[in-house]
C-alpha positions as CSV (number, residue, x, y, z in Angstrom):
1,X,18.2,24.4,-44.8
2,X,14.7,24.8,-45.9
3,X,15.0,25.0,-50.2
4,X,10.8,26.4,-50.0
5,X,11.2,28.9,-47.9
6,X,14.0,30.2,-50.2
7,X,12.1,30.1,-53.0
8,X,9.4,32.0,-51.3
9,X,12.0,34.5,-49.6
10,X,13.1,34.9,-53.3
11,X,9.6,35.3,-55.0
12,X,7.3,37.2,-52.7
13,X,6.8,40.2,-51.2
14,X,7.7,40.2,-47.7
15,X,3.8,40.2,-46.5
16,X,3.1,37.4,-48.0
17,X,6.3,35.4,-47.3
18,X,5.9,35.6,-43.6
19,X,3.0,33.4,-43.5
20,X,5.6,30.8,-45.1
21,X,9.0,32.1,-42.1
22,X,6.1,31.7,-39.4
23,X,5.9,27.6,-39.7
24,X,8.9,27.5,-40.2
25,X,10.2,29.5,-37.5
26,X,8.7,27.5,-34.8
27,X,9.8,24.5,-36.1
28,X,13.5,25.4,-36.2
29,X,13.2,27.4,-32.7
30,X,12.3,23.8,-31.0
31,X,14.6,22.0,-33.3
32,X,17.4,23.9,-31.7
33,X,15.8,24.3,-28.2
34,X,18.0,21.9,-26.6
35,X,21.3,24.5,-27.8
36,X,19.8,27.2,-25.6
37,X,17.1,26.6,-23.4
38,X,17.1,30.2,-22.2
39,X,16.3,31.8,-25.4
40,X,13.9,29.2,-26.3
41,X,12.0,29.8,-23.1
42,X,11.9,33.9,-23.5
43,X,10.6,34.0,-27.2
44,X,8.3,31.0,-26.5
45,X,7.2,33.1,-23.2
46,X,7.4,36.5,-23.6
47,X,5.3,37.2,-26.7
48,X,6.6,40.8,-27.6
49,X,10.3,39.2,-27.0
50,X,9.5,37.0,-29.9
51,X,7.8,39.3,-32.6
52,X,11.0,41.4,-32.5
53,X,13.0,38.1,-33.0
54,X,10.7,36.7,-35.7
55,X,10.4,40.3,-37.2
56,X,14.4,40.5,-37.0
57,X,15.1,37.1,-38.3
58,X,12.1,37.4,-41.2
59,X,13.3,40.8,-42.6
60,X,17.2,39.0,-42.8
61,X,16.1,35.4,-44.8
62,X,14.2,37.4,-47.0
63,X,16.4,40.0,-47.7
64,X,18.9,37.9,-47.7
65,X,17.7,35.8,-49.9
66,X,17.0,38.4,-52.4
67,X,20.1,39.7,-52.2
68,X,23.4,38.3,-51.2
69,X,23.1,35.4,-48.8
70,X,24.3,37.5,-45.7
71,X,24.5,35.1,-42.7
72,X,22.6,36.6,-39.8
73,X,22.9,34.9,-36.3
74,X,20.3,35.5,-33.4
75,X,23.1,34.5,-30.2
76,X,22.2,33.0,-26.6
77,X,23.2,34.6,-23.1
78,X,26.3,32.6,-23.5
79,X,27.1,33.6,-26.6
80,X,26.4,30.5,-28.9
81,X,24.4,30.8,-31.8
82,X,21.2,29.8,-31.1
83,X,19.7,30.4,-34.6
84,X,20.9,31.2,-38.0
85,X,19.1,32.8,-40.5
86,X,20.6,30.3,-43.0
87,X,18.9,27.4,-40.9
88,X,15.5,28.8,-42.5
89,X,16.8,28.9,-46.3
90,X,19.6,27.9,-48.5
91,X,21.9,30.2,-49.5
């Protein structure tokens, strides 16, 4: 869990706050590459595949955040959870 990018999630407005969910999206996405290779490989290749999946998983930590700690999951082909929104902030 990532306590900054809660507090950012928390404190800014949404245009400013993904400038903080973009570093640390990328870092998560490789730190879980070896869970799903698949998914890693479409939203590290196939650029418009990934700004829905960052725009998705942005618009749920920061909402999220600011509201009731839902727990959003982005799943794999096979059906594993590749990421969790919680992985990007704590709850």
């Amino acid at each position: 869990m990532d306590e900054k990018l809660g507090v950012q999630a928390k404190t800014n407005a949404i245009d400013n706050f993904k400038y903080g969910f973009d570093d640390v999206f990328i870092d998560k996405l490789v730190d879980r590459m070896d869970q799903n290779q698949d998914i890693f490989n479409k939203i590290m290749d196939d650029k418009t595949f990934a700004a829905v999946v960052k725009d998705y998983l942005l618009k749920r930590v920061k909402w999220g955040q600011r509201k009731w700690g839902q727990n959003y999951f982005l799943r794999g082909n096979s059906g594993d959870t590749v990421l969790n929104y919680s992985l990007f902030c704590s709850t």
